[in-house]
N, C-alpha and C positions, 0 to 999 in steps of 0.2 A: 504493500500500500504506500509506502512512503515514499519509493523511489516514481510511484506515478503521481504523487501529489508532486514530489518538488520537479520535474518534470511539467505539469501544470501551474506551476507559478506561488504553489505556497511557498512562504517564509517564514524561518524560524527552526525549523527539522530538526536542521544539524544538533541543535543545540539544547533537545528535549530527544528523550527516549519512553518507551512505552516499559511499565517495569512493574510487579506485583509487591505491595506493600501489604505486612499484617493486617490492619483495621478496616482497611478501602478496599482491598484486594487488586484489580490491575486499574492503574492512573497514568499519568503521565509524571516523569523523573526529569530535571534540570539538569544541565551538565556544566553551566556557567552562573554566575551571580547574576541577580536582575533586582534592578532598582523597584519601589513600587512605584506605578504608573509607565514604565519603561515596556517596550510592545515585546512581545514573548513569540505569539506567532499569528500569522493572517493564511487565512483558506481565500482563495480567489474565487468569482462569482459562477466561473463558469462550472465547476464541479460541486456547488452545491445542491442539494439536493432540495429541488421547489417546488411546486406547484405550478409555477411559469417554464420550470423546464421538463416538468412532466408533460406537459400537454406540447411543447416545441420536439419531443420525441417524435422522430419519423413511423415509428410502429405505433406505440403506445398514444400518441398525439391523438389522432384522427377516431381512436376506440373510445377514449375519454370525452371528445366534441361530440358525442353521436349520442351519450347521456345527458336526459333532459329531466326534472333541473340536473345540474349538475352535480359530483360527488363532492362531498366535504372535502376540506382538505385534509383533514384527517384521513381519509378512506383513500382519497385522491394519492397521499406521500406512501401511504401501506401499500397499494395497488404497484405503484412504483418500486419499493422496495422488492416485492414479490415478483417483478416482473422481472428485475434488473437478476434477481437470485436464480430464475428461472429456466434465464437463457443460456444454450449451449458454448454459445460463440459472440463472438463484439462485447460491448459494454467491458471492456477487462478489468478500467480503474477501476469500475463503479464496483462491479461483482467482486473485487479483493478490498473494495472497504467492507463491503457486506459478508466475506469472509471470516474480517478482523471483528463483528458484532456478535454479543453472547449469542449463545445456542436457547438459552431458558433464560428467564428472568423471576423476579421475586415478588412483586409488584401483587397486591391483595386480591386480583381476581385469578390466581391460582392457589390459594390456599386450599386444604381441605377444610371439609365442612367443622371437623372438633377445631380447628386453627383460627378459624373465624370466628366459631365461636366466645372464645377468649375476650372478644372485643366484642361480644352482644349490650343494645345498647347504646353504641357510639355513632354519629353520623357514618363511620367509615364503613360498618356492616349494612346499613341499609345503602348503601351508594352500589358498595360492590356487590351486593347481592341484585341492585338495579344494573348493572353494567354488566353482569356475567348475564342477564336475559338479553339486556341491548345489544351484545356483541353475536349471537344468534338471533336476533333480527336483525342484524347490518348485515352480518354475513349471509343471510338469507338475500335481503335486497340486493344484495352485489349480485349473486350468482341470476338471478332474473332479469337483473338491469346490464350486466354488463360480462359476468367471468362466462356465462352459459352461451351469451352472444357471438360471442368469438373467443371458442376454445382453442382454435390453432397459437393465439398469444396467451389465453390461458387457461392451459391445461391441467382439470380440474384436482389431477392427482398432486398436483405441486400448489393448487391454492384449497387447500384444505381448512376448515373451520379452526383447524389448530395451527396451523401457518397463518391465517387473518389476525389471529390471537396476538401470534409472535409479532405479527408488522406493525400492531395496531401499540402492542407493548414500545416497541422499537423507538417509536414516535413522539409514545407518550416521555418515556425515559431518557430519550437524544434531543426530542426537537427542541430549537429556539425559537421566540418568539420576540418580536418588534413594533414599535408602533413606528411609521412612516411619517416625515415632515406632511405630508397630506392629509396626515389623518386614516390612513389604511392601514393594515396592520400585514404581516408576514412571521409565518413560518417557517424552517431553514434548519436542515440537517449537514454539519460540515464535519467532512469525514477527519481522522484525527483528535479534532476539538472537543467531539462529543465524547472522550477517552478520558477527560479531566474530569475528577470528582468533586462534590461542593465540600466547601467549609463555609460555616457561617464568620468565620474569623477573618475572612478575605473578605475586601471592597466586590462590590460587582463591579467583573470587567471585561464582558465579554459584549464587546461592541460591532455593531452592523452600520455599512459605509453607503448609505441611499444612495450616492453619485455613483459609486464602483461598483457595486453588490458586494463586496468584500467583507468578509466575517475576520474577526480579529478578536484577539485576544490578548488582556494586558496584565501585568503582575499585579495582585492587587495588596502586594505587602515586598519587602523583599524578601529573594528567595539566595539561599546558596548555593552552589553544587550538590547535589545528593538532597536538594529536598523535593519533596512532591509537590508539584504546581496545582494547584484550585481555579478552582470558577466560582460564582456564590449566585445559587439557584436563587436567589430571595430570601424574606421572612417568612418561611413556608410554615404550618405546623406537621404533625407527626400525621397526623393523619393525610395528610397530601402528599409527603413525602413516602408515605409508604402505597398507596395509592396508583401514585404515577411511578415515582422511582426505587423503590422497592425497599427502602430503607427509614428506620427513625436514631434519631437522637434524644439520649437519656436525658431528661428533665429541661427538653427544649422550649425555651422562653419563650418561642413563639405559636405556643399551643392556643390553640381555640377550639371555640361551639358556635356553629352557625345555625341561629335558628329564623326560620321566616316565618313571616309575622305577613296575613292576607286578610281581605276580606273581599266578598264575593258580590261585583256588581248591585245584583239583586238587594242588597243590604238597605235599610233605612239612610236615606240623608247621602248617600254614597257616593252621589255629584258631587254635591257641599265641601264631601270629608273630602274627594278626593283634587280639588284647589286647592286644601289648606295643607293635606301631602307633599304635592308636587311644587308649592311653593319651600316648605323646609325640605326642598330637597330630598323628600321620598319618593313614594308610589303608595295602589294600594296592596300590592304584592312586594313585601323585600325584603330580601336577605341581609342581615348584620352579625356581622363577629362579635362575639364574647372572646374576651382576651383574657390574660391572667393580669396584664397592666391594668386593664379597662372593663373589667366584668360584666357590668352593667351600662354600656355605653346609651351617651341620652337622647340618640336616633330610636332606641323603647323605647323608652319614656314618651317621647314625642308621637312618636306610630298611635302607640294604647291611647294616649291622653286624647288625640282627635279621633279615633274612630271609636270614643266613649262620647264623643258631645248627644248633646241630644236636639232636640230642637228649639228650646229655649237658647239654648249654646247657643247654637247657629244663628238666629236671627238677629245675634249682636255681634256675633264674630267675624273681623277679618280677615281678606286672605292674609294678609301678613304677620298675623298673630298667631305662632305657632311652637314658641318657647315660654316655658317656664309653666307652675303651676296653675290650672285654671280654678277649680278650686275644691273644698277639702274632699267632698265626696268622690268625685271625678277621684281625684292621686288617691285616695283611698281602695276605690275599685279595682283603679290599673293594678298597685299594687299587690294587692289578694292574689289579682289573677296571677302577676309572673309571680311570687311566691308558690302558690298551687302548681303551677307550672314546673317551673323548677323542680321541685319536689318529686313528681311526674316523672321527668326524666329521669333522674338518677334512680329514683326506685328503679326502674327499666333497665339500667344495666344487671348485666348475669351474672360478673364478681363483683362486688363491691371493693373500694377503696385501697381500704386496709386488707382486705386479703390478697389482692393482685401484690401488696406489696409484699404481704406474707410471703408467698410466690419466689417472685422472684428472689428476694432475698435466700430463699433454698434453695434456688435454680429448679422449683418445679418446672419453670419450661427454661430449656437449654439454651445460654445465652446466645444470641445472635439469629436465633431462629426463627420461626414464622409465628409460633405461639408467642415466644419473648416480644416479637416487635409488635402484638395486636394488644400485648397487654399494656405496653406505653404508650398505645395510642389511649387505650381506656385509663390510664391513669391521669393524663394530658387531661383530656374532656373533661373527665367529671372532678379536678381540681377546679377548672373554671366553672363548671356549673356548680360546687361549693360554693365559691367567690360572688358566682353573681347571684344563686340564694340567701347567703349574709348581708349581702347588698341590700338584698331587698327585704330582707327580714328588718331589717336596721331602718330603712326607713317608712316602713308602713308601722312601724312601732312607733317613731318619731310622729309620723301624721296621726295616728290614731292618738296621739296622746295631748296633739292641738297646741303641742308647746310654743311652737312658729306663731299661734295665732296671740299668745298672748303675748309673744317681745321675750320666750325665754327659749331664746335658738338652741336650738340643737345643734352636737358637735357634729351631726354629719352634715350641717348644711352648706350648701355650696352656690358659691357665686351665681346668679343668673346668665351675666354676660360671659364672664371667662371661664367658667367651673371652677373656682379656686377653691378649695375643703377647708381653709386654714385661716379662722378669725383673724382680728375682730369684722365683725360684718353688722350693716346697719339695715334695716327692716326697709321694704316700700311703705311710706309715711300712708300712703292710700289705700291700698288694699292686703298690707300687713302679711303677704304669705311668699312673694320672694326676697333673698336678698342680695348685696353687695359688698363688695371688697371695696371699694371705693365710688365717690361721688362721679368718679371720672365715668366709671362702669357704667351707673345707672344712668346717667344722659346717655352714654352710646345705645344703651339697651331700651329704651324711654319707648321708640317708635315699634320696636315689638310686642311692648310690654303693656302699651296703653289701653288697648283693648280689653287686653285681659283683665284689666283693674276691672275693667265697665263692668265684663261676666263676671267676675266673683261675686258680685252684691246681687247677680240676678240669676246665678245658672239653680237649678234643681238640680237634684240627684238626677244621674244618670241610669238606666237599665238596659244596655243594650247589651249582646254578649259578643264574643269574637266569633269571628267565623273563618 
């Protein structure tokens, strides 16, 4: 592979080897010192693997345009991959990087069913267990739409259900992704590059050149001779990383719960609610991280609080009034509910907490395994779903006990405009239920807030429920 990449115009080769380390297994090895931000290596445009050069393929081109709509790109880069694996003769580069790519992968929709189990409870088992049925109805559509059509290119014995599997893995695990100066985005498998493994401890530095098509890659720390070069896939958490890339990271910071929060056209007020959504920057469908920084983030708060108004709400509410408390009943309700909710969840995992940790601590599942990495995912999750039921235990205890209303703040109260958590803070002189870190705050927050003064002296108790 290396001598057709540099051969095609990569740079950097010489001066990186491909080499099996303990923890990562096969990466990529330095052989010189590299500055951070100093360029490491660049894959040229024309051997990447596209979407735009899948279909500029003289065979594979014309079979791809004849699909109407057309394939994802996801199915579009696997098609390609499979294709380029398949053929006898030509493609040489392409087929010896496809050479140099695992045979199996780790990635949660091969686990067994006791393996997954582990993690019952966590988004990451309702996902894969939706992805291991969508991946036998993709594969289904392909072969109707396109592998059936013309088997002379692909020959059904070489694109098999378990070969879609692999490509679709390949993709998920290699490809990069880019947003375009236009606003378009890109996907891009470059052969070599996709050989670096992440660390969170590295900058992101793995750069795409829109004028050139050029995939690059840069040190994102220095390195010395004999160390193992990185990329930094993101703030991923455990459950994405194991997911897509088939791996997690023990007690990774950047674990989350994504939960979505909808309500269903047909709802009461559902016009109304959903101007005063789409102005705070929601929807009435949307998904929000729980983080272990940010547990309870107050894009909730904000969701629940409007699609609890009622109609009294409404016919004084603005679109622009869509921060801070409206008033006790309403945050009383929301409340309840993500408490209940919360509660919900975690009940629903299969081990709890403290025994997963039991667990591993004995090595009931063998480190490094498929059990060990589904049990870190469930550890990850429902730390944050603790976090953000304390969250909210803490303040529906606060609200139900009306101390805000009488001038005796609560320590968990928190700035309106900035979120600050941390006194002293001074009450809204008018409607007594948010407050401020400073005078500065409350003029900036004045034009969101004004409303809301109006609703507190007039809203009723709310009764709507979620949907």
């Amino acid at each position: 592979m290396e001598s057709w990449l540099k051969e095609s115009g990569a740079v950097g080769l010489d001066e990186l080897e491909l080499a099996n380390f303990q923890v990562t297994g096969r990466g990529v090895r330095s052989l010189q010192y590299y500055k951070e931000g100093e360029r490491v290596l660049t894959i040229p445009c024309g051997i990447l693997w596209t979407v735009e050069h899948a279909y500029a393929d003289p065979l594979l081109g014309p079979a791809l345009r004849s699909v109407q709509p057309p394939l994802t790109v996801e199915d579009t880069l696997a098609t390609y991959i499979l294709f380029v694996r398949s053929r006898k003769s030509g493609y040489n580069g392409l087929r010896s990087h496809v050479t140099a790519l695992p045979t199996s992968y780790s990635s949660s929709i091969y686990f067994t069913e006791n393996e997954l189990e582990v993690c019952a409870g966590t988004s990451l088992y309702t996902i894969t267990k939706q992805l291991k049925r969508q991946i036998e109805e993709d594969y289904a559509s392909l072969v109707a739409r396109i592998f059936g059509q013309y088997q002379d290119l692909f020959p059904l014995d070489k694109f098999t259900i378990e070969d879609y599997k692999w490509a679709v893995s390949t993709v998920w695990s290699r490809g990069m992704d880019f947003v375009l100066p236009n606003g378009n985005s890109i996907r891009l498998l470059a052969p070599f590059a996709d050989m670096l493994n992440h660390s969170s401890e590295v900058k992101q530095c793995h750069v795409y050149d829109a004028s050139s098509g050029n995939l690059s890659v840069l040190a994102g720390k220095d390195y010395k001779a004999g160390d193992q070069v990185f990329i930094n896939y993101g703030p991923l958490p455990n459950n994405r990383l194991l997911r897509l890339y088939g791996f997690v990271l023990s007690n990774n910071p950047n674990d989350s719960y994504d939960i979505v929060l909808s309500t269903h056209p047909t709802a009461p007020f559902w016009e109304q609610k959903q101007k005063l959504w789409i102005s705070a920057g929601l929807d009435s469908t949307c998904t929000i991280s729980l983080t272990l920084t940010d547990p309870l983030p107050k894009n909730v708060l904000r969701y629940l609080r409007i699609q609890r108004l009622d109609e009294s709400d409404l016919s004084v509410m603005q679109v622009d009034a869509t921060d801070g408390t409206i008033d006790e009943s309403n945050e009383v309700e929301v409340l309840q509910f993500l408490v209940h909710s919360f509660r919900g969840l975690l009940e629903n995992f299969g081990t709890q907490l403290e025994m997963l940790e039991e667990q591993l601590a004995a090595s009931v599942h063998p480190p490094g395994g498929n059990a060990w990495a589904a049990a870190h995912v469930s550890l990850g999750e429902q730390r944050v779903l603790r976090l953000a039921r304390k969250r909210a235990e803490d303040l529906l205890a606060a609200a139900e006990s009306g101390r805000g209303r009488r001038g005796d703040l609560s320590p968990l109260a928190r700035c309106a405009n900035c979120d600050k958590v941390s006194g002293p803070f001074m009450l809204c002189g008018r409607c007594r239920a948010v407050v401020y870190c400073t005078r500065t705050c409350q003029v900036v927050h004045y034009k969101e807030h004004k409303v809301v003064c109006r609703v507190i002296s007039t809203a009723s108790k709310n009764g709507l429920e979620m949907k």
